[in-house]
Every structure is written in structure tokens, then in C-alpha cells.
N, C-alpha and C positions, 0 to 999 in steps of 0.2 A: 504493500500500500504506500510505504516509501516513495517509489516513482513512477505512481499511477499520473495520469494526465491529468488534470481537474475538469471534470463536465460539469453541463447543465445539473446532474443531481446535485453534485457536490454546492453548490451555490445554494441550489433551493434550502435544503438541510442547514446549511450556514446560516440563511438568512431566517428560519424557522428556529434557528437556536438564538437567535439574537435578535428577536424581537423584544425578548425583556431586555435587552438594554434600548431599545425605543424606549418601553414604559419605566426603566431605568432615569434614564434621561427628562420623560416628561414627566412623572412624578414626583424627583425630586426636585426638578427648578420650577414645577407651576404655583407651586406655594409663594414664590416671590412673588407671582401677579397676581393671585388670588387673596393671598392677605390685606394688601389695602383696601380690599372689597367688603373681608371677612366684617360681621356684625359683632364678632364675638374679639373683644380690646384684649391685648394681654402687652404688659410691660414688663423691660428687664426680662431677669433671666427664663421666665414664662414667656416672651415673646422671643428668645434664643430656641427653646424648644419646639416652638412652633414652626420653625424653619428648622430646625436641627432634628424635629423628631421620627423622620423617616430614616436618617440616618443611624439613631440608635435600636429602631427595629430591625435596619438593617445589620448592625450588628447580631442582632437575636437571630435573625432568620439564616446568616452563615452560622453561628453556632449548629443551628439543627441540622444543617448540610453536612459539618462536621459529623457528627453521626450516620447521616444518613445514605451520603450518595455512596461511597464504595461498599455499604452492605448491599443497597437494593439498586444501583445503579443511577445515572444519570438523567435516562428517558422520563422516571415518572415520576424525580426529583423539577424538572422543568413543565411537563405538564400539572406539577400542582402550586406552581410558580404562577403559571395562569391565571388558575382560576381562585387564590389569593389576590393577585391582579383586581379581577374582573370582582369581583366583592368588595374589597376594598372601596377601590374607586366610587361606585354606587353609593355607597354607606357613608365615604366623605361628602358627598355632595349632598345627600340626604342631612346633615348634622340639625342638628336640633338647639345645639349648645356648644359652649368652648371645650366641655372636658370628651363630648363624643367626638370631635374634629380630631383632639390631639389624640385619643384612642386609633381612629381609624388610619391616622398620617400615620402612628407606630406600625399599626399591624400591615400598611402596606408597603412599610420599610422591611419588614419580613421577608416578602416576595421577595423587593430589591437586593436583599444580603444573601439571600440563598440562590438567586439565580446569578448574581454577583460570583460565588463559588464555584459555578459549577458550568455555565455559560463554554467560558472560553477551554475550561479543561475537557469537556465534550468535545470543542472543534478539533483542538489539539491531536487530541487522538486518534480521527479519520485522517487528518491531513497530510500528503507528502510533506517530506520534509522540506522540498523548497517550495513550497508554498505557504507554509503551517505561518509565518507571519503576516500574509494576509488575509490571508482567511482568520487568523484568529483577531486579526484585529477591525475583523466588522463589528466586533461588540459594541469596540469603545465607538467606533463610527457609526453605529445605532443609537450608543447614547446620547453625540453629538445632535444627529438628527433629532433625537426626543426631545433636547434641550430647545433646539430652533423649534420642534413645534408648537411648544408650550407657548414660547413666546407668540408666534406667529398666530395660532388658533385663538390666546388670550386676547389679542390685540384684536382680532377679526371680531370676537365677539363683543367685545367691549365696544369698538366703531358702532358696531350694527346696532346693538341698543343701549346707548349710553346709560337710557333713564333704568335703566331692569339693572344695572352694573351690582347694586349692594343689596339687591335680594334674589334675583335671578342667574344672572351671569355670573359670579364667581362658581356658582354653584354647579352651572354648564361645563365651565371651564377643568374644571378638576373630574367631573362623570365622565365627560367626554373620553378620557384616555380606558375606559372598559370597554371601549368598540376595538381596537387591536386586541388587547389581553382576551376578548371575545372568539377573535380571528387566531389567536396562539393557540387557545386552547383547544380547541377543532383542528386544526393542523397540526400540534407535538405530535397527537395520537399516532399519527403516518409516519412521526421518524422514527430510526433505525436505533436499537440502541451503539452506545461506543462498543467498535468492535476488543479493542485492548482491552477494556473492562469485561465483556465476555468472557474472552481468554484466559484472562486471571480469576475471574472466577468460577470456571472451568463447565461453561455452558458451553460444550464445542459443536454442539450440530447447531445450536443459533449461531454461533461465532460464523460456520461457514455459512449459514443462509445471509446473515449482514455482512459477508466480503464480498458476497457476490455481487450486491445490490451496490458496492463501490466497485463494480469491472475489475476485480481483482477475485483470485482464485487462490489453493494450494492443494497440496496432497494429504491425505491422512495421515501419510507419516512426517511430512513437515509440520504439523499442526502440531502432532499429538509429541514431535520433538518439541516446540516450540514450548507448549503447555507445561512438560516435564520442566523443562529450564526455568520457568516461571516458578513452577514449584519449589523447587531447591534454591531460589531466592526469596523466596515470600516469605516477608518480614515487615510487622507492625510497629518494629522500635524506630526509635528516634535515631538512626543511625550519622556514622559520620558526614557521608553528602546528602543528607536531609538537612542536621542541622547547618551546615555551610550552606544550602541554598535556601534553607528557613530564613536564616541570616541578610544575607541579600535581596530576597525580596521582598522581607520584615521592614528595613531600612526604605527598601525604595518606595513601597507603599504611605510609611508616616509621610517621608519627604512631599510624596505628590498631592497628598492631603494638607500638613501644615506651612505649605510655600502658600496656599491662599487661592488653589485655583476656584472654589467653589466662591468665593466673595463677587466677583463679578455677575453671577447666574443667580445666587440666592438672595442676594442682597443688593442686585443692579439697578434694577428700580430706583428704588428707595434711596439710592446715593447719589443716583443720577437727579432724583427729584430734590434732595436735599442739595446739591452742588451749586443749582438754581441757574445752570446751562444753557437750559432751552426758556424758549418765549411762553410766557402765562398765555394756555388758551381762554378761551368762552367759558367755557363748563370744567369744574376739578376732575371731572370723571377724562378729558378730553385731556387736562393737564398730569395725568396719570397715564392715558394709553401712550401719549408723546415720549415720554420716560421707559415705558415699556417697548415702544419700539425702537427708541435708541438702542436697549438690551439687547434687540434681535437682531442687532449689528453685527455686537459682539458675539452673536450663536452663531449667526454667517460664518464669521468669521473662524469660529471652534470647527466648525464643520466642513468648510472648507480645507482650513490647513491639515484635519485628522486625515484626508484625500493624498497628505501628500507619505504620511507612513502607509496606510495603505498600499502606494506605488513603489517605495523607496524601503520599508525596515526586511524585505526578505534579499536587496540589493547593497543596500548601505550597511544595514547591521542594526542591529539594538544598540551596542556599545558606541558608535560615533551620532548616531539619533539622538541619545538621550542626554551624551556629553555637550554638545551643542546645544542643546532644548535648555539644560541649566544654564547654560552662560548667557542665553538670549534671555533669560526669564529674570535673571540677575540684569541684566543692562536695563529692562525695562521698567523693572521695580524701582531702583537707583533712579533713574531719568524721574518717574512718575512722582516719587518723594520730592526730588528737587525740583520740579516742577509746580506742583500743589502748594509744597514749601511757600514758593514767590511768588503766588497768588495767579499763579495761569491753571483756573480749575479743569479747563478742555484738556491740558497734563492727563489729567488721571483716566480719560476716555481713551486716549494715546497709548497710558502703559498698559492699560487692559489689555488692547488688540493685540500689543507686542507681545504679553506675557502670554496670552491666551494661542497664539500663532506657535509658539516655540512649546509649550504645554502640548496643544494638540499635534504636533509631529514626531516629538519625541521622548512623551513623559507618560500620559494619560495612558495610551493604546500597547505603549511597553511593557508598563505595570503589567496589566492584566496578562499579559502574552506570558510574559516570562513566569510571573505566577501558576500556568499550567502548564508550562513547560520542561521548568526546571526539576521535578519531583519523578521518582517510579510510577509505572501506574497501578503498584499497589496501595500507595496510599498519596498521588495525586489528588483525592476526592478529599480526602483529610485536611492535608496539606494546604489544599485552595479554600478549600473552607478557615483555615485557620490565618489565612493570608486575608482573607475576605474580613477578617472579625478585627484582623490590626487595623485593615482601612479604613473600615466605617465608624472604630471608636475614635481614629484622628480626623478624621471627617466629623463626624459628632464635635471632637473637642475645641475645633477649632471654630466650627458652623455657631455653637453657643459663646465661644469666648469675642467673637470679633465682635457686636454689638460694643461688649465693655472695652474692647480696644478701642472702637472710634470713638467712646465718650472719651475716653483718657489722654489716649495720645492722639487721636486724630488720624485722620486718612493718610497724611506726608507718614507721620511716624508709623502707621503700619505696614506702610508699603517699604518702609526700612528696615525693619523687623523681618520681612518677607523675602527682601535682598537679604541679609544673611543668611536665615536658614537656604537660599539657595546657594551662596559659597558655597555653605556646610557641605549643602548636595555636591554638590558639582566636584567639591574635593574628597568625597569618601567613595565616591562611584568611582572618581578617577582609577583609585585602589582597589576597586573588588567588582567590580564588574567585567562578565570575560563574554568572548563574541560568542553566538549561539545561531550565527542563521546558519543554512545549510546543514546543518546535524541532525541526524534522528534525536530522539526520545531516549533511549535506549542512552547513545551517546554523549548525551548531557547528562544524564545521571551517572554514565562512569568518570567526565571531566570533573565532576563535583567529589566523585571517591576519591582521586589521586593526584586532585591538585588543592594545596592548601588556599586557605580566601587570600594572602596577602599576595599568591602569583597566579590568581585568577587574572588578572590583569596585561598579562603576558599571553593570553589565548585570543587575541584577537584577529588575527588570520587562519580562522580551525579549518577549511577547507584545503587549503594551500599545503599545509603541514600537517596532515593527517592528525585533525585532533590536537595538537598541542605536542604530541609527540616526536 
């Protein structure tokens, strides 16, 4: 399956795993435009949560992924991804009150943490190896899209009836995203499960009915070699290249969460309406979509550049993607601070696009990748789930702290704060990050056995050199 060609199936199934990073994408940022709608007031750090609290569902929901996908597998871990989805969404629109809102925003951070885990470690696993970077990284390129639709569809609807905005329309706006999670869950049912995950756990007449359905075959005695070898490695400890690649993609995950990329999407609006940028319209509800679609500038833009890893991380590499994505996120931060600093608040609309351009090509869609790439696929499903649970608690911590960051220091000073932790980034990845396009699965778990993290770094032409070797 290594050097199958990718068809039409292949696509379909990609893009059927990665529709919950659509509802990824438009679940977490429609809260930024449906809150100023919301009837129900919360301040401080109740109003952190309410922006923040799909993110700490999301943590809950990779917990249970953790558990759940390598016993019972991937397929009906995502098909119940769904129809959480599809529940949720309904039930927040539906709210009654402030405490069933943030109830339901939690439990459809659920879906989002659990599908978060196990999304991209699904693609992983059908994919040849020189393609497995893009194809895994239509996740994060669904998420993008989720994010621009949010904006896009909030704004359409807020246009069309300004006067419905604070008892109708937000309420549209957040249901509406159970028409896809409607369309996932009708369609999971048709995918295939991971064929790797078959193998390992030793379902072999399914394993060869879903090789088939990827144009790829083999013999009963390749198989049942295959399976044996899996055996006499199958192993639930915490071994030495688990924790090395626990390691690195622990690290990469805070980073990509506490550099601030989620401040622009969650809180764009509201910065943009406070910065006092744009011209007062007619009506606050028309002076609120103006601010919203400023925001849907900057999804453009998240969506567009994630287009260019898409093309470039199974060509360029993860490791010079992502080295680059930090230094560009660092020059923009820095600019944006001093900018803001000297009273040019159009600055801080500037560092955005910059920071969000160099995030979306080589930070955002890496995470994810390498997170289901790096691990065996006996405990891959673990593994991404436990990768999935660092994200979203520094996603959580930082979605509730930024509020009290801008009362204290201000937009210049946290966008200073957010240049350093990207040094930080950009000089510990220097060190422990090693190249992984072109290598099987297989492969990257043995680079992780026999190379320690501090000459990880040294692997960046694995093709060339056989592995590092």
C-alpha cells in the first residue's frame, strides 16, 4: 500500500475522514460571531469559557479516544464523532439559558477532541508513503475551510436579517453546522476500516477484503508473515521511540496552541470591533457583521496558505515547513507589537495575516501529521489521542487566559509574549525535529528507536541516505 497510486477512492475516504475537521473548524471559531449575539452576558473568566469551552470538551473527548480507538478501531470511533456532531449543534442552538449553551459548546468539544485523535491517524494508515503528507493534511485544510465558513455563513446570515441577529440568527448560525455532521454520519458508515489497524489486531480476512478496496492485494503467506511480525512486536509500554516521539510532538503541539494562533478566529471580532478600525455603520448589528467580515479575511487567508503545505510538506519536508512557519510567525508578532505599540492599530490586522500565513503552511497541518505518524500502529490510536489531550488543554489555557492578557498588558504586549514563545519554538524544533517525508510508518518508528532526540536533527535528508543510516 506503500506505493499504491492514489485514486479517486482514496480522496473520497480522505475527505469523509475529514469532514470533522470542517465541523472542527466551524465549531470552534462560530462562537466568536455568535457570542455578540448571545442573550445570555457572561464576564471574565465565565466569558473565557465560553469561547474556551469546546476546547476543554475537546480535551474530554481525546481522553475517551485514548481508550477507545485501538480496542475497537477507528471507523466507528468517527462515525460516533458524527453524530455527537449532529446533536450537539441542534441542542446549542436550541439553548434556553447561559448554563445549557456552555453545557452543549462542552459536549461538542467532545466530538472535536476525539475526532481530533483519530482523524488524521486513520488517513495515515491507508496512505502511501509519498503521499501520506497530503492527504493527511486535509484535516487541518478542512479545519481551515470550517473556520472561513463560520465566518462566511455568520456574516450571510446576519446581512440577510439584521433585525432576527439577537434572537434568531445566532441561533441559525451555530445549528446550521448539523447539516454536514448530518452528511458525515451517513457517509462514515461506507468507509473502510484502517487496514494497519486490522492487521494488528488480527482481523485478516477483513484486513484482505479493505486492501482490496485500496487496489492493493497480497498472498496469505505475506499476510499471515506480516501479522506474525506484528505479533512479536506488540507492545503497550511506553517504550523508548514512543517516548522520544511523545516528546516531540508533546512540545510541538503546546507551541502551536500557546504562540496565539487561535486569538485571531476566537476573539477576531471583538478586537477588531474594539480597535475601532472600521467606519461606524447605520445599525450595531451592521457594525458587528463589518468586524466579522474583516475576520473572514483573515480565514481567507488561513485557508488559502494551509493550500500551500498541502502542495509542498510531502516535497519540502515537515522539518524546513515548520522551521520557516516559526520565524515568519516571530517577525510578525514582533512587527504587530511594535506597530500597535505607536498607535498604527491597522498593525495588528497586518501581523495577523502574516502570522496566520506562516501558521497555516507550516505549523497547524504538521502538528496533526506528525502526531499520527510518528507512533507504531499498535498504539498510534493511544498515542494520538494523548497528543490530542496536550492540544486542547493548551488550546483551553490559553483561549481562557488571553481575555486577562488584553486587560493587563494589552494587544502590543501580547503579541510580545507570543514572539517569544515563538523563539522558544523555532529554537527547540531546531534541535529535535528530524525529516519524515518519504518514509513509511514502519520507518519512522525505527528512526525514533535508534536515534536519540538530540541527533534527531541530523535526519533531515532520510530519502537520500537511507534513513539516517
Amino acid at each position: 500500500m506503500d506505493t499504491k497510486k492514489v485514486n479517486r477512492f482514496y480522496w473520497i475516504i480522505t475527505v469523509l475522514a475529514a469532514i470533522g475537521g470542517f465541523l472542527f473548524g466551524y465549531d470552534t471559531s462560530v462562537i466568536a460571531i455568535a457570542s455578540v449575539f448571545v442573550p445570555f452576558k457572561y464576564t471574565g473568566l465565565v466569558y473565557g469559557y465560553e469561547i474556551a469551552s469546546a476546547s476543554l470538551g475537546a480535551a474530554i473527548g481525546a481522553l475517551i479516544a485514548y481508550f477507545y480507538t485501538d480496542r475497537y478501531g477507528r471507523k466507528s470511533l468517527l462515525i460516533l464523532d458524527a453524530a455527537i456532531y449532529t446533536i450537539s449543534a441542534i441542542a446549542a442552538a436550541l439553548s434556553f439559558n447561559g448554563l445549557w449553551l456552555l453545557f452543549w459548546r462542552t459536549v461538542i468539544g467532545i466530538a472535536i477532541g476525539a475526532d481530533s485523535a483519530v482523524a488524521t491517524a486513520y488517513i495515515t494508515e491507508y496512505a502511501p508513503k509519498d503521499r501520506r503528507g497530503s492527504l493527511g493534511i486535509m484535516q487541518q485544510w478542512m479545519i481551515t475551510i470550517g473556520i472561513l465558513g463560520s465566518y462566511l455563513i455568520g456574516s450571510a446570515v446576519l446581512f440577510v436579517a439584521p433585525s432576527l441577529a439577537y434572537t434568531l440568527g445566532w441561533r441559525v448560525i451555530m445549528g446550521i453546522a448539523a447539516i454536514p455532521a448530518i452528511i458525515g454520519l451517513i457517509f462514515r458508515f461506507a468507509m473502510p476500516e484502517s487496514p494497519r489497524w486490522l492487521l494488528v489486531s488480527g482481523k485478516i480476512e477483513k484486513f484482505k477484503e479493505v486492501i482490496r478496496r485500496f487496489n492493493a492485494d497480497a498472498s496469505d503467506e505475506e499476510i499471515y508473515k506480516a501479522f506474525e511480525e506484528v505479533k512479536r512486536s506488540l507492545s503497550y509500554k511506553l517504550d523508548t521511540p514512543t517516548k522520544r516521539a511523545l516528546m516531540v510532538v508533546g512540545l510541538w503541539m503546546i507551541f502551536q496552541q500557546i504562540t496565539g494562533i487561535n486569538v485571531p478566529f476566537y476573539y477576531g471580532p471583538t478586537i477588531i470591533l474594539n480597535l475601532g478600525i472600521l467606519p461606524k455603520a447605520t445599525s450595531p448589528v451592521f457594525t458587528e457583521v463589518n468586524s466579522v467580515l474583516a475576520a473572514s479575511v483573515l480565514a481567507v487567508i488561513n485557508t488559502a496558505a494551509t493550500y500551500i503545505a498541502f502542495r509542498y510538506i510531502d516535497r519540502v519536508g515537515r522539518r524546513r515547513l515548520g522551521l520557516s512557519a516559526y520565524l515568519g510567525m516571530l517577525i510578525f508578532d514582533l512587527l504587530g507589537g511594535f506597530l500597535v505599540m505607536n498607535g498604527v492599530l491597522i498593525g495588528a490586522l497586518i501581523a495577523f495575516a502574516g502570522f496566520i500565513v506562516f501558521f497555516a503552511y507550516g505549523v497547524g497541518g504538521t502538528g496533526w501529521l506528525i502526531q499520527a505518524e510518528y507512533f507504531k500502529t499498535e498504539v498510534r490510536g493511544k498515542m494520538a489521542a494523548i497528543i490530542a489531550i496536550i492540544d486542547w488543554l493548551a488550546n483551553f489555557a490559553i483561549t481562557e487566559v488571553f481575555p486577562l492578557m488584553l486587560s493587563s498588558i494589552g494587544l502590543a504586549g501580547s503579541m510580545f509574549v507570543f514572539a517569544s514563545l515563538d523563539a522558544i519554538a523555532l529554537i527547540t524544533f531546531y534541535f529535535i525535529l528530524p525529516e519524515t517525508k518519504s518514509v513509511s510508518l514502519e520507518e519512522v518508528v525505527e528512526i525514533f528507536n535508534r536515534t536519540p532526540v538530540s541527533k534527531l536533527k541530523d535526519l533531515r535528508v532520510m530519502k537520500r541516505d537511507n534513513v539516517g543510516e
